[in-house]
mmCIF file as gemmi writes it, N, C-alpha and C atoms, coordinates in Angstrom:
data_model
loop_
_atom_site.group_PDB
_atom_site.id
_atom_site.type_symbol
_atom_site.label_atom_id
_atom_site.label_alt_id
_atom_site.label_comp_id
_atom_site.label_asym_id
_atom_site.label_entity_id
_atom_site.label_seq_id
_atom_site.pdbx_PDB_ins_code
_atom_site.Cartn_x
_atom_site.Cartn_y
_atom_site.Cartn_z
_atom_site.occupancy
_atom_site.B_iso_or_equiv
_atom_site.pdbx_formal_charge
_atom_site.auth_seq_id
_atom_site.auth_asym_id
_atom_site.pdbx_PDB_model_num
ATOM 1 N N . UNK Axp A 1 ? 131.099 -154.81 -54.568 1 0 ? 1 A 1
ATOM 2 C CA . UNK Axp A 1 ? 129.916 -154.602 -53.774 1 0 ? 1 A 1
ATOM 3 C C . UNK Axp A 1 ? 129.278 -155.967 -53.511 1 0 ? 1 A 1
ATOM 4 N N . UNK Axp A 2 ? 128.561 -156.423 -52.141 1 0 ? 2 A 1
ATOM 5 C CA . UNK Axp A 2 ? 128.132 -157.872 -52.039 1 0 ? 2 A 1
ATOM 6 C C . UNK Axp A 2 ? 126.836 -157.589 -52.348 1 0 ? 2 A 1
ATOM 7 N N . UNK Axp A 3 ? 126.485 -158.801 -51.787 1 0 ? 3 A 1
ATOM 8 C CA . UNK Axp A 3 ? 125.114 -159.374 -52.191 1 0 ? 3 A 1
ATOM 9 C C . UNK Axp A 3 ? 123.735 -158.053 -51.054 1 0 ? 3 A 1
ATOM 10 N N . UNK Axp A 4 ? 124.507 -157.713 -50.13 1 0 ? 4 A 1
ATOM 11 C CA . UNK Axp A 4 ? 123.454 -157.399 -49.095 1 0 ? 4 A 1
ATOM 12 C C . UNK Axp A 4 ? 123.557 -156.035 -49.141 1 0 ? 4 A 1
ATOM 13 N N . UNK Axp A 5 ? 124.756 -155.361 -49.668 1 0 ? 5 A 1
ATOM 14 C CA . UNK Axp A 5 ? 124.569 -153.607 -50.165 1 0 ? 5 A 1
ATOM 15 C C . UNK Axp A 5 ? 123.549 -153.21 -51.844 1 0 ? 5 A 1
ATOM 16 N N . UNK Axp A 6 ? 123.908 -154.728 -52.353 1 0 ? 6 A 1
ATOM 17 C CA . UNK Axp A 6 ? 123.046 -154.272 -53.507 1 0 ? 6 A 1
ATOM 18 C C . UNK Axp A 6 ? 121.672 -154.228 -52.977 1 0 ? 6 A 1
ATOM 19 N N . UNK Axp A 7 ? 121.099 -155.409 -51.997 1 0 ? 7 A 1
ATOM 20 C CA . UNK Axp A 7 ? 119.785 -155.012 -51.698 1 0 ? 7 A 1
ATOM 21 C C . UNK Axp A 7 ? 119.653 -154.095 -51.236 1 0 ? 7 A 1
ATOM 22 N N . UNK Axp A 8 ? 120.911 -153.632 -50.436 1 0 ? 8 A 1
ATOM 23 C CA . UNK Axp A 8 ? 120.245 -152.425 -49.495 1 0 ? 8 A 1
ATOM 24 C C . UNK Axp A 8 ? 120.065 -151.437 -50.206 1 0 ? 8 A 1
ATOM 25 N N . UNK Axp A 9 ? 120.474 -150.927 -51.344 1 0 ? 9 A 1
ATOM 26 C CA . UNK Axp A 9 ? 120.193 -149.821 -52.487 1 0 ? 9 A 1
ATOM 27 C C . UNK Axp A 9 ? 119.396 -149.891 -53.294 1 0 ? 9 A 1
ATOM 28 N N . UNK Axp A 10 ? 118.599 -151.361 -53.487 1 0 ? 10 A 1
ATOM 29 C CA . UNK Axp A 10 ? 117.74 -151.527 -54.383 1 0 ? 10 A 1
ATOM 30 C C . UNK Axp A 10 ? 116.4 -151.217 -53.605 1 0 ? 10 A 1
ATOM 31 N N . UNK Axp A 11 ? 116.466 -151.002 -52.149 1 0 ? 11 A 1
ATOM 32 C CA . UNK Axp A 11 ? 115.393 -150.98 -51.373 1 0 ? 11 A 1
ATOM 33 C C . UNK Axp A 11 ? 115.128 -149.768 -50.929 1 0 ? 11 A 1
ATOM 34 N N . UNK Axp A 12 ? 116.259 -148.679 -51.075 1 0 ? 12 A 1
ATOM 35 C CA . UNK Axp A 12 ? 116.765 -147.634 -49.889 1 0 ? 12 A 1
ATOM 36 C C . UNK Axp A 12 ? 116.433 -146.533 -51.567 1 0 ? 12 A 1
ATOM 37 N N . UNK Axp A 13 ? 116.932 -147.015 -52.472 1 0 ? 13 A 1
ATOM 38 C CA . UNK Axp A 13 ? 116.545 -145.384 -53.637 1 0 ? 13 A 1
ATOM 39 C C . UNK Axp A 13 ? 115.217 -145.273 -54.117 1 0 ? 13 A 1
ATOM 40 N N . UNK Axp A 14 ? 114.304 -146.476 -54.734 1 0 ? 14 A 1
ATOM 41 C CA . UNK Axp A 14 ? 113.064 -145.945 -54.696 1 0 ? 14 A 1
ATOM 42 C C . UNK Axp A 14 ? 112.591 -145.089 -53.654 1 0 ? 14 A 1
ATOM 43 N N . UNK Axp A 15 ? 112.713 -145.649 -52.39 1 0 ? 15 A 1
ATOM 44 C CA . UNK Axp A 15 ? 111.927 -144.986 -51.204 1 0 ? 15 A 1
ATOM 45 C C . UNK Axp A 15 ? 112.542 -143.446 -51.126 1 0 ? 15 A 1
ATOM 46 N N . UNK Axp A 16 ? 113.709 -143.277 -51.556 1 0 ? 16 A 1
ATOM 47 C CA . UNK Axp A 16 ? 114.55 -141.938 -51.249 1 0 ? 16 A 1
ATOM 48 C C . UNK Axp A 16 ? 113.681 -140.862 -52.707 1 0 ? 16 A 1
ATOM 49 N N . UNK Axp A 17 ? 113.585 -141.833 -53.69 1 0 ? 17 A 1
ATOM 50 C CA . UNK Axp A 17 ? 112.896 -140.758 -54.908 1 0 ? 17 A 1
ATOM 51 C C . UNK Axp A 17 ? 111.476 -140.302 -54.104 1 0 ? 17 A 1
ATOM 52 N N . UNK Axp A 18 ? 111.141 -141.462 -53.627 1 0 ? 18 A 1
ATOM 53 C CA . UNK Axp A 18 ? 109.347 -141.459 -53.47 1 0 ? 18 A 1
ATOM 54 C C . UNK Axp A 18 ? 109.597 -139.773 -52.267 1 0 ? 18 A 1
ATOM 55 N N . UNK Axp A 19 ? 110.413 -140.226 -51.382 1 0 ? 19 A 1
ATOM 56 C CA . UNK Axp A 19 ? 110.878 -138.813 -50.327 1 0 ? 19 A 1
ATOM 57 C C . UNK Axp A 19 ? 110.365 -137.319 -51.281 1 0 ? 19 A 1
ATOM 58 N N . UNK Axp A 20 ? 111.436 -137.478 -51.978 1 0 ? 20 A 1
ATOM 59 C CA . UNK Axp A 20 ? 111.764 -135.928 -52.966 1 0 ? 20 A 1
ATOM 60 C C . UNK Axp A 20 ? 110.632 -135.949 -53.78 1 0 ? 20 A 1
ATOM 61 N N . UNK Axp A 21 ? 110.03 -137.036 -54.35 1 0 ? 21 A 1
ATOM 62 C CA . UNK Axp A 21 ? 108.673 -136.588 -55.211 1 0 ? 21 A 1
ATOM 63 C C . UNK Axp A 21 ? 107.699 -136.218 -54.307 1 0 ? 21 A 1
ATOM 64 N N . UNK Axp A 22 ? 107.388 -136.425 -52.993 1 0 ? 22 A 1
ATOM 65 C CA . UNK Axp A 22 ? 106.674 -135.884 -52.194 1 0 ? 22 A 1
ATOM 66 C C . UNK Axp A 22 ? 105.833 -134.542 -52.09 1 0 ? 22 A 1
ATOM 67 N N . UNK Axp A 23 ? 104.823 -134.138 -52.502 1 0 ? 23 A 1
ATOM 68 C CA . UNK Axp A 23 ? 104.734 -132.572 -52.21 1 0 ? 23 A 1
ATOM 69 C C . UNK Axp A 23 ? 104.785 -132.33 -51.082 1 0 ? 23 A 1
ATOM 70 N N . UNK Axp A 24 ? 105.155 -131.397 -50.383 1 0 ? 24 A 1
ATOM 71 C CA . UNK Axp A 24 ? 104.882 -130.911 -48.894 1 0 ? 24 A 1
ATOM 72 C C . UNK Axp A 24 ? 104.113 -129.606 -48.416 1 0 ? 24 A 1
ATOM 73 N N . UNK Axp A 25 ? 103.393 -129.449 -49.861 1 0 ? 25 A 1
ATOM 74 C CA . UNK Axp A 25 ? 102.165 -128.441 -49.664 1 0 ? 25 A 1
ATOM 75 C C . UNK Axp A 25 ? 101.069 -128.169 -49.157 1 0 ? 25 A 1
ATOM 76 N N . UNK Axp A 26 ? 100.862 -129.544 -48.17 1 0 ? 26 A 1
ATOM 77 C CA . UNK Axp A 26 ? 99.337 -129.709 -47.764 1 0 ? 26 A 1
ATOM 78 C C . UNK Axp A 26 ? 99.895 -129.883 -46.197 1 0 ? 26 A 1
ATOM 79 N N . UNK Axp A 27 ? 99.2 -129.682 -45.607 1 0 ? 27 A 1
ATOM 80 C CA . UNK Axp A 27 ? 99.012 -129.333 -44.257 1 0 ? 27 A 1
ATOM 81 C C . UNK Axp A 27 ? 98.848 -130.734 -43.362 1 0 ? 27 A 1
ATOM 82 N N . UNK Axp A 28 ? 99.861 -131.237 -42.476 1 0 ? 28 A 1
ATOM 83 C CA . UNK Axp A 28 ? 100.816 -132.692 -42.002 1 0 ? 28 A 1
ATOM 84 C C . UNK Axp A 28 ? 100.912 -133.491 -42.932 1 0 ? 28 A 1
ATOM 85 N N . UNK Axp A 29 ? 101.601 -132.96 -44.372 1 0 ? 29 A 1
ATOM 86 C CA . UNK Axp A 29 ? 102.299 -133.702 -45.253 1 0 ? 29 A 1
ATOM 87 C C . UNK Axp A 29 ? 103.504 -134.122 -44.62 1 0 ? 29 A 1
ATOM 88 N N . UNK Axp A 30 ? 104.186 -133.114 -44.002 1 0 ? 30 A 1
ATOM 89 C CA . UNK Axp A 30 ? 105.393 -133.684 -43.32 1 0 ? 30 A 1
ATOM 90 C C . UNK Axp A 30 ? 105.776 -134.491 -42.386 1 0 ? 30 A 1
ATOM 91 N N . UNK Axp A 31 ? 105.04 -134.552 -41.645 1 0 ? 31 A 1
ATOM 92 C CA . UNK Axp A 31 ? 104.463 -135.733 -40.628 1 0 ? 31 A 1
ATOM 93 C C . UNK Axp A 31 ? 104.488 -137.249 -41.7 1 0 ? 31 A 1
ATOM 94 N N . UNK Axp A 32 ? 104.017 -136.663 -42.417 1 0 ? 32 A 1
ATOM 95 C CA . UNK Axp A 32 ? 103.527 -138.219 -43.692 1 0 ? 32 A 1
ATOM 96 C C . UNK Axp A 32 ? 104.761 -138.566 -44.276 1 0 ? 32 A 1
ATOM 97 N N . UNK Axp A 33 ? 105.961 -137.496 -44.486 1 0 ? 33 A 1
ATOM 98 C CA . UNK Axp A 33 ? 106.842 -137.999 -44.577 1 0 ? 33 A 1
ATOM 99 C C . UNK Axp A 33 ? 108.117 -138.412 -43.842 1 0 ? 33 A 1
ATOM 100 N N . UNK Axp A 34 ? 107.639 -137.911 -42.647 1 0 ? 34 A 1
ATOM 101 C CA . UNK Axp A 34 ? 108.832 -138.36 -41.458 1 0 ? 34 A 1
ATOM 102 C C . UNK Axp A 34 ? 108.423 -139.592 -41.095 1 0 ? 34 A 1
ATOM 103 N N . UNK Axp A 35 ? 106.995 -140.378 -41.551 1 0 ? 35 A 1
ATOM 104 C CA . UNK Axp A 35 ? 106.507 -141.216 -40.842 1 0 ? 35 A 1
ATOM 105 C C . UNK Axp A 35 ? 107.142 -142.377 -42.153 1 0 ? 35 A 1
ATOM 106 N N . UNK Axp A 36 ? 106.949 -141.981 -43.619 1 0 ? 36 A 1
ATOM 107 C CA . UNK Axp A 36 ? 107.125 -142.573 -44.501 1 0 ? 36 A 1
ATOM 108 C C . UNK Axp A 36 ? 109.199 -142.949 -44.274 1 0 ? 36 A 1
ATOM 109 N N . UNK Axp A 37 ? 110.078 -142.151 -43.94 1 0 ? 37 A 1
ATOM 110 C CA . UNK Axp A 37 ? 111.543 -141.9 -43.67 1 0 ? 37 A 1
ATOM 111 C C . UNK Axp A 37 ? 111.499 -143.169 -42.484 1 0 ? 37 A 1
ATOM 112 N N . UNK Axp A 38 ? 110.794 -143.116 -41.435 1 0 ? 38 A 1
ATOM 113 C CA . UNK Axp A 38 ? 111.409 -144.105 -40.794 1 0 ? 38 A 1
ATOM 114 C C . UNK Axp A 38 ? 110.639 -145.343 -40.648 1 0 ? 38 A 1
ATOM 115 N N . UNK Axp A 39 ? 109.623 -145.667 -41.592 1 0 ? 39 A 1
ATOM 116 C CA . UNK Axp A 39 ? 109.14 -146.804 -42.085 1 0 ? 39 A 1
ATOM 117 C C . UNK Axp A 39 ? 110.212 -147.307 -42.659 1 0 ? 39 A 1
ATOM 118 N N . UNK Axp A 40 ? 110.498 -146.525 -43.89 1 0 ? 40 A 1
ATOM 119 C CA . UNK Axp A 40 ? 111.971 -147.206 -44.978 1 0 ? 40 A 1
ATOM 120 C C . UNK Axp A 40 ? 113.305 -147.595 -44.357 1 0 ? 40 A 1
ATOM 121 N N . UNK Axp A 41 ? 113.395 -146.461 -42.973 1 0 ? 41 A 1
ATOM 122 C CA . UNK Axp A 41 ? 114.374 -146.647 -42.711 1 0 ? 41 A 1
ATOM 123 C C . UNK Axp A 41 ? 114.627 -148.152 -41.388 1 0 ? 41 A 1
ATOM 124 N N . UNK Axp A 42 ? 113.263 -148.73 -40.972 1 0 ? 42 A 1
ATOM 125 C CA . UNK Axp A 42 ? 112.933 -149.7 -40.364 1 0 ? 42 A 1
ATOM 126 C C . UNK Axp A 42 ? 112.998 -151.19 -41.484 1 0 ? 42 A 1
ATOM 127 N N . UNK Axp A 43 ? 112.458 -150.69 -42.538 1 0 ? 43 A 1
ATOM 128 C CA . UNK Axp A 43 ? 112.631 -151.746 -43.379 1 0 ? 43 A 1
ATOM 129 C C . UNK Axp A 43 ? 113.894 -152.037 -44.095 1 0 ? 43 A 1
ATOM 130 N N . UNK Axp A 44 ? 114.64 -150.921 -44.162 1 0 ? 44 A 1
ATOM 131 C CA . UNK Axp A 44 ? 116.173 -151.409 -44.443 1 0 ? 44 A 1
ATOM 132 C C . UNK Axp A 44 ? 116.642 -152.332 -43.244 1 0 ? 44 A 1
ATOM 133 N N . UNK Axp A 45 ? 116.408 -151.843 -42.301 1 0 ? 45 A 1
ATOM 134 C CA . UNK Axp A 45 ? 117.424 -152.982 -41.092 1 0 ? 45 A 1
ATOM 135 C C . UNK Axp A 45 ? 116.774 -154.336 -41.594 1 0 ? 45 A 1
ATOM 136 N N . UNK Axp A 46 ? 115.63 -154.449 -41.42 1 0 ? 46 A 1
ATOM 137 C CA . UNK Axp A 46 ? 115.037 -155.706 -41.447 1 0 ? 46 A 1
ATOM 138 C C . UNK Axp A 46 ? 115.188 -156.859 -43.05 1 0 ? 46 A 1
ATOM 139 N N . UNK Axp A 47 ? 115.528 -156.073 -44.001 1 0 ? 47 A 1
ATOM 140 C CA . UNK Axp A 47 ? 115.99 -156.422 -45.181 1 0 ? 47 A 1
ATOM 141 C C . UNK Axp A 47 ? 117.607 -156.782 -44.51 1 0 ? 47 A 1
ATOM 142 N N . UNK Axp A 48 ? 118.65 -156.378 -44.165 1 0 ? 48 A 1
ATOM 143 C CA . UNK Axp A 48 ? 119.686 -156.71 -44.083 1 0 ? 48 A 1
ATOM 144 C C . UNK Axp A 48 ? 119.938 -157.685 -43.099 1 0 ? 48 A 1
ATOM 145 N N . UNK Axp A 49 ? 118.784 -157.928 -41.957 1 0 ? 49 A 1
ATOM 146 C CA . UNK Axp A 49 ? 118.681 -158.672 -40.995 1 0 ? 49 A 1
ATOM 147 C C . UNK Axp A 49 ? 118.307 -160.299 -41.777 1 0 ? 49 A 1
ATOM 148 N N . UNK Axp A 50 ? 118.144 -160.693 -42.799 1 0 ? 50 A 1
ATOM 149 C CA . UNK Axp A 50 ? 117.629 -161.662 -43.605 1 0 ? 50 A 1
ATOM 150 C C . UNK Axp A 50 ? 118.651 -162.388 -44.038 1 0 ? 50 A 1
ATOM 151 N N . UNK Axp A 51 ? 119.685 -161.488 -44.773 1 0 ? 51 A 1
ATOM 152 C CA . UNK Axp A 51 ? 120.754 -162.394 -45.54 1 0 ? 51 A 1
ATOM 153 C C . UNK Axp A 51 ? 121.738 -162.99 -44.081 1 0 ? 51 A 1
ATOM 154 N N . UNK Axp A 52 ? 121.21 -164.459 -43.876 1 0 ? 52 A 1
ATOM 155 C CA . UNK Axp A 52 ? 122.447 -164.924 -43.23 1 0 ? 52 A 1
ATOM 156 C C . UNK Axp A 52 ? 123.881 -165.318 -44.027 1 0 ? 52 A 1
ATOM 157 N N . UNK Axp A 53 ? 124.893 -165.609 -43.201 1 0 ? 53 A 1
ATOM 158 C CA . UNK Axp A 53 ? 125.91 -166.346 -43.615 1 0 ? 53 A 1
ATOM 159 C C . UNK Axp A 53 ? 125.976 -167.752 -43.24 1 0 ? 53 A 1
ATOM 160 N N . UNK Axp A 54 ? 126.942 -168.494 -43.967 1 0 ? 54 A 1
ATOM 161 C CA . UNK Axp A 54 ? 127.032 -169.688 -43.781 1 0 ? 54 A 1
ATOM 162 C C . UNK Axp A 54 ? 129.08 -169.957 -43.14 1 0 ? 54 A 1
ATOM 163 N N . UNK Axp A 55 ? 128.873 -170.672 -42.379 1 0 ? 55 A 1
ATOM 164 C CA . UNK Axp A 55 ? 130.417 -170.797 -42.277 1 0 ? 55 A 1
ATOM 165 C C . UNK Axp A 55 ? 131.218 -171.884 -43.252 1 0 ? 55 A 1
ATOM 166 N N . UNK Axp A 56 ? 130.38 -172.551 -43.895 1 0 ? 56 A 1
ATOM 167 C CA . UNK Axp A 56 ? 130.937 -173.778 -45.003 1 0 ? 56 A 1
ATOM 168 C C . UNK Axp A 56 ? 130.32 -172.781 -46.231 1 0 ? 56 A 1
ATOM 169 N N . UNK Axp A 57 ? 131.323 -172.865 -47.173 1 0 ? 57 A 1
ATOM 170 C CA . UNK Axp A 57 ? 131.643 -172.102 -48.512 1 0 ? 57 A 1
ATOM 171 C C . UNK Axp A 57 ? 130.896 -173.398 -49.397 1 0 ? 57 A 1
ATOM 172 N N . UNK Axp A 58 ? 130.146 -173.35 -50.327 1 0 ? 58 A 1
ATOM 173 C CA . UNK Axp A 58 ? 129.736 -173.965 -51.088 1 0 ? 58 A 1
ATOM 174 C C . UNK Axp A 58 ? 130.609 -174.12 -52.422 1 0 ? 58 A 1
ATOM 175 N N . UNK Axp A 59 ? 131.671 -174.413 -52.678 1 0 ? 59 A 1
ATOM 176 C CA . UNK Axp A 59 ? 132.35 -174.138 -53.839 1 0 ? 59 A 1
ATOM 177 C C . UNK Axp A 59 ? 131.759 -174.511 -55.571 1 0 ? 59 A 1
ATOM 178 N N . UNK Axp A 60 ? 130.675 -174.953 -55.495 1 0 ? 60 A 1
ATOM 179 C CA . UNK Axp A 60 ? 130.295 -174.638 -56.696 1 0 ? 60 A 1
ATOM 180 C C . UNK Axp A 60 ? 130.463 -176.096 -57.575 1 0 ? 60 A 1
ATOM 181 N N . UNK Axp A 61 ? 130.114 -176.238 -58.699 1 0 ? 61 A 1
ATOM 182 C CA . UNK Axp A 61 ? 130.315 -177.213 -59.584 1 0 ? 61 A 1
ATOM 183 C C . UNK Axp A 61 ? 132.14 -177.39 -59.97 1 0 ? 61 A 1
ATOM 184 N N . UNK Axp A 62 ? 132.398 -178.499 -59.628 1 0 ? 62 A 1
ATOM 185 C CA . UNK Axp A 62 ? 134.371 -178.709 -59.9 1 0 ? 62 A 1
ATOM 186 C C . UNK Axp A 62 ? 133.987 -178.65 -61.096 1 0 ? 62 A 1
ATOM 187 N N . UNK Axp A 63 ? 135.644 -177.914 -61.861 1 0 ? 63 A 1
ATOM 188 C CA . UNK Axp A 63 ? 135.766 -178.118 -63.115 1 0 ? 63 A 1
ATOM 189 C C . UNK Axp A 63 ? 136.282 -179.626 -63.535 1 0 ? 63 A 1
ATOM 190 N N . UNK Axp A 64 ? 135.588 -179.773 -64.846 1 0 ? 64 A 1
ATOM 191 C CA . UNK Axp A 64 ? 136.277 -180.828 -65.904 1 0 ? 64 A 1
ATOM 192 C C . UNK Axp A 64 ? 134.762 -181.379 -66.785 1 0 ? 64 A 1
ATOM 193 N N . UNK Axp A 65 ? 135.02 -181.986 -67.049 1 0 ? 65 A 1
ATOM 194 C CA . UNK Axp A 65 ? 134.008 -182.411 -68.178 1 0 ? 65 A 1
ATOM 195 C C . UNK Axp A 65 ? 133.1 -183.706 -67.572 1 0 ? 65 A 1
ATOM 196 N N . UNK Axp A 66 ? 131.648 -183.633 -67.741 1 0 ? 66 A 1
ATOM 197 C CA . UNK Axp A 66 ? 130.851 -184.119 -67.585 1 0 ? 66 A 1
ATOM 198 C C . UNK Axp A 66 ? 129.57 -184.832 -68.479 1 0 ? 66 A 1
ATOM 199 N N . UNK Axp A 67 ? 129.648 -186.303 -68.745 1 0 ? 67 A 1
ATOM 200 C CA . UNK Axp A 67 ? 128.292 -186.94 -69.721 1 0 ? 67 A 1
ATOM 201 C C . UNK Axp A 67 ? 127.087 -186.147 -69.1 1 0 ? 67 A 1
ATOM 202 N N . UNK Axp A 68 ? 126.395 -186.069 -69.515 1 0 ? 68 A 1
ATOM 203 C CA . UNK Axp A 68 ? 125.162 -185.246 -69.613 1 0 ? 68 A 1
ATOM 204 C C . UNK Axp A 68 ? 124.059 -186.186 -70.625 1 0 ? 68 A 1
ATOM 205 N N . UNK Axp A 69 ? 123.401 -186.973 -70.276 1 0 ? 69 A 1
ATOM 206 C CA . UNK Axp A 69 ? 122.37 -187.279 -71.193 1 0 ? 69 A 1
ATOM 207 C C . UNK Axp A 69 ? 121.035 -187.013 -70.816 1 0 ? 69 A 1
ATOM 208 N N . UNK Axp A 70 ? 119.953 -186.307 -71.612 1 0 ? 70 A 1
ATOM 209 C CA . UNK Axp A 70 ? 118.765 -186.229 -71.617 1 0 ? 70 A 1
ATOM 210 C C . UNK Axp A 70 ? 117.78 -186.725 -71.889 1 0 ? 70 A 1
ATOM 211 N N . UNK Axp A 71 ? 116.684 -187.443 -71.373 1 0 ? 71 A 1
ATOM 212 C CA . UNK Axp A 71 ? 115.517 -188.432 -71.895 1 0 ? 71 A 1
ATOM 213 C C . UNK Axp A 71 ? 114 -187.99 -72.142 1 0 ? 71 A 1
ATOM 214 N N . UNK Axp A 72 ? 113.498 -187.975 -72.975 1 0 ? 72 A 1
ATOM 215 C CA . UNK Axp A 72 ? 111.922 -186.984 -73.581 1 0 ? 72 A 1
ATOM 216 C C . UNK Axp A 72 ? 111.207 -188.659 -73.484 1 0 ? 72 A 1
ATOM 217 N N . UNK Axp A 73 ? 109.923 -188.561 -73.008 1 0 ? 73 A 1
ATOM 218 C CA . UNK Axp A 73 ? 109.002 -189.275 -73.422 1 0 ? 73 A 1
ATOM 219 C C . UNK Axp A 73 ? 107.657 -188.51 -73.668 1 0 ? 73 A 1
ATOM 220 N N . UNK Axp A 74 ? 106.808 -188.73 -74.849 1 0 ? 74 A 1
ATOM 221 C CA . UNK Axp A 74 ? 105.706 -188.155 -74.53 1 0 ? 74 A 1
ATOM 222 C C . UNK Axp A 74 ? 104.432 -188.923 -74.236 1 0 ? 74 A 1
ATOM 223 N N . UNK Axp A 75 ? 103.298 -188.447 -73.889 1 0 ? 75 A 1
ATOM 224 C CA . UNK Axp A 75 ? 102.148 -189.721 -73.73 1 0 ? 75 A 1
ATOM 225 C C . UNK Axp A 75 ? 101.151 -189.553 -74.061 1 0 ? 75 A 1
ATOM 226 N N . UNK Axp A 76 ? 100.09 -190.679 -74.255 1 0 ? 76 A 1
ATOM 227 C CA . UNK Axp A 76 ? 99.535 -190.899 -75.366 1 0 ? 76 A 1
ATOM 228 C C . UNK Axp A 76 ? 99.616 -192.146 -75.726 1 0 ? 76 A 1
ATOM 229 N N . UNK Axp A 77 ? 98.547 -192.747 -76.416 1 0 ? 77 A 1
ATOM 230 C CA . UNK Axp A 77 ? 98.512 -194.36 -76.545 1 0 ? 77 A 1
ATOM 231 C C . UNK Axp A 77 ? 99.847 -194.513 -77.043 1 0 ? 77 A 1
ATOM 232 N N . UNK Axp A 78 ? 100.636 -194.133 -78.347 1 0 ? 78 A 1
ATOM 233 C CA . UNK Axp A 78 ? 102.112 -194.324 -79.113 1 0 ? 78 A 1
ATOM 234 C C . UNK Axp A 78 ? 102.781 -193.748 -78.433 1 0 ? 78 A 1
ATOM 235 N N . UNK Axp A 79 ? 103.483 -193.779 -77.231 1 0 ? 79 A 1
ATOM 236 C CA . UNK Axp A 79 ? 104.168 -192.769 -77.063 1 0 ? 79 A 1
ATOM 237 C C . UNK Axp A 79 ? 105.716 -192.432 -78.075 1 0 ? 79 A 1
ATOM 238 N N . UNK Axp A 80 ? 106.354 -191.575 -78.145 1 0 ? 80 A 1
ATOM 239 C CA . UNK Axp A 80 ? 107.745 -191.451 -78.342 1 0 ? 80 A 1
ATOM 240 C C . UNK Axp A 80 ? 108.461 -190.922 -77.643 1 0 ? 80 A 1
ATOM 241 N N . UNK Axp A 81 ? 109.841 -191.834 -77.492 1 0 ? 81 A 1
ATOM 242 C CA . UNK Axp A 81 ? 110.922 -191.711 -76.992 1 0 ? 81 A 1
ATOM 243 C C . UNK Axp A 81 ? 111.918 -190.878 -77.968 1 0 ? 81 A 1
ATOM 244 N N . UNK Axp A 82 ? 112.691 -190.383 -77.244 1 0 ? 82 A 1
ATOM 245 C CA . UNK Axp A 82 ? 114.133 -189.499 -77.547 1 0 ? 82 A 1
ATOM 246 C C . UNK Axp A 82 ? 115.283 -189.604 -76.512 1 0 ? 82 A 1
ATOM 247 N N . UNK Axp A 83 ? 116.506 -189.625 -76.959 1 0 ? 83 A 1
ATOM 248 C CA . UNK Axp A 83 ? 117.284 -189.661 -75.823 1 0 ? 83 A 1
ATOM 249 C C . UNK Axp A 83 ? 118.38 -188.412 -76.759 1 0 ? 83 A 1
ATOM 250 N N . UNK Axp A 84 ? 119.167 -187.906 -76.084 1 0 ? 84 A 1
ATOM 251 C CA . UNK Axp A 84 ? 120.504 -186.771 -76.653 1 0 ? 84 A 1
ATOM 252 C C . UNK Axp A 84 ? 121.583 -187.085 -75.416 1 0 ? 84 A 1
ATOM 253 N N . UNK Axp A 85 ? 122.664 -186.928 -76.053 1 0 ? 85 A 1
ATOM 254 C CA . UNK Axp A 85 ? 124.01 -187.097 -74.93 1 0 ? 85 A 1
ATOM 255 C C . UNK Axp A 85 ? 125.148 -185.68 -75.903 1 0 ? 85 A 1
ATOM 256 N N . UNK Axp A 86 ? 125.224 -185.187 -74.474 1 0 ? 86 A 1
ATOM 257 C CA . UNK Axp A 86 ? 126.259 -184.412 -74.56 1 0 ? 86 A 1
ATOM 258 C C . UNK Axp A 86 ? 127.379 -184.268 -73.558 1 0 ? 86 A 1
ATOM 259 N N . UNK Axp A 87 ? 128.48 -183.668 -73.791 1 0 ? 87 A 1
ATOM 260 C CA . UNK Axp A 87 ? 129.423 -183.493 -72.755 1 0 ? 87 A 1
ATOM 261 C C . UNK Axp A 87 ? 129.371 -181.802 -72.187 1 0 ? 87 A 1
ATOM 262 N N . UNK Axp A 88 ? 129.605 -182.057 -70.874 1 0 ? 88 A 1
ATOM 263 C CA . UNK Axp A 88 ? 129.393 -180.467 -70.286 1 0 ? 88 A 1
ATOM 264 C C . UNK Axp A 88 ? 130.497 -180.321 -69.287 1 0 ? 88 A 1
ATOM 265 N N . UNK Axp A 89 ? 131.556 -179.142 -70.419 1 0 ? 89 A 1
ATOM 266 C CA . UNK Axp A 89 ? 132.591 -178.456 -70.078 1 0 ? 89 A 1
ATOM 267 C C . UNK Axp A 89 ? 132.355 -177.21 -68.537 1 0 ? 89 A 1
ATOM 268 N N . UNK Axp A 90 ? 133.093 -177.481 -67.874 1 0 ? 90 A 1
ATOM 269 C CA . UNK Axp A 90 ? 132.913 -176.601 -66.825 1 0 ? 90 A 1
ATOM 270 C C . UNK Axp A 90 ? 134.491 -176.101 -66.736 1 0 ? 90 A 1
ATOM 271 N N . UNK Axp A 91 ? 134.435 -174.759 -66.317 1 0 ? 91 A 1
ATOM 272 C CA . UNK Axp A 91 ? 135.623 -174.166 -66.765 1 0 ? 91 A 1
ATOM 273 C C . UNK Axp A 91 ? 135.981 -173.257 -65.519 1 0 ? 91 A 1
ATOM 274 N N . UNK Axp A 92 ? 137.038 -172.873 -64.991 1 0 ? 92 A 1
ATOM 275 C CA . UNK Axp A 92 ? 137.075 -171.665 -63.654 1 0 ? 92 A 1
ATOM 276 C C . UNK Axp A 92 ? 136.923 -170.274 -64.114 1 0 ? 92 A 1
């Protein structure tokens, strides 16, 4: 499943519960919900209308191993310094 069906379900089932929890006992409740059906159903297009594509693939961080060092200062008249070095494994 991609990126733009998960939104579209994450957007499309609340609104579908909110439908069925609806009472339709009161007099142009239904109106309120045909009006509420194609609000949601206006805001789904427009949610899917958002995610563009790109034609260049971003491939991500290459694997192999990478120095990594980190530097802390804090401040304050004394300050202190820290430094840490690590290596950072990247893997497929």
């Amino acid at each position: 499943m991609d990126k733009a069906s998960k939104i579209f379900y994450a957007v499309l089932l609340p609104g579908l519960f909110g439908i069925l929890l609806t009472p339709l006992s009161r007099k142009g409740s239904s109106v309120r919900v045909l009006t509420l059906i194609a609000a949601l159903g206006l805001s789904t297009v427009w949610i899917s209308s958002c995610g563009g594509t790109s034609s260049t693939k971003d491939p991500g961080t290459p694997t192999g191993s990478f120095p990594v060092t980190v530097n802390a200062t804090t401040g304050g008249s004394a300050p202190l310094t820290s430094s840490f070095q690590f290596t950072l494994a990247v893997t497929p």
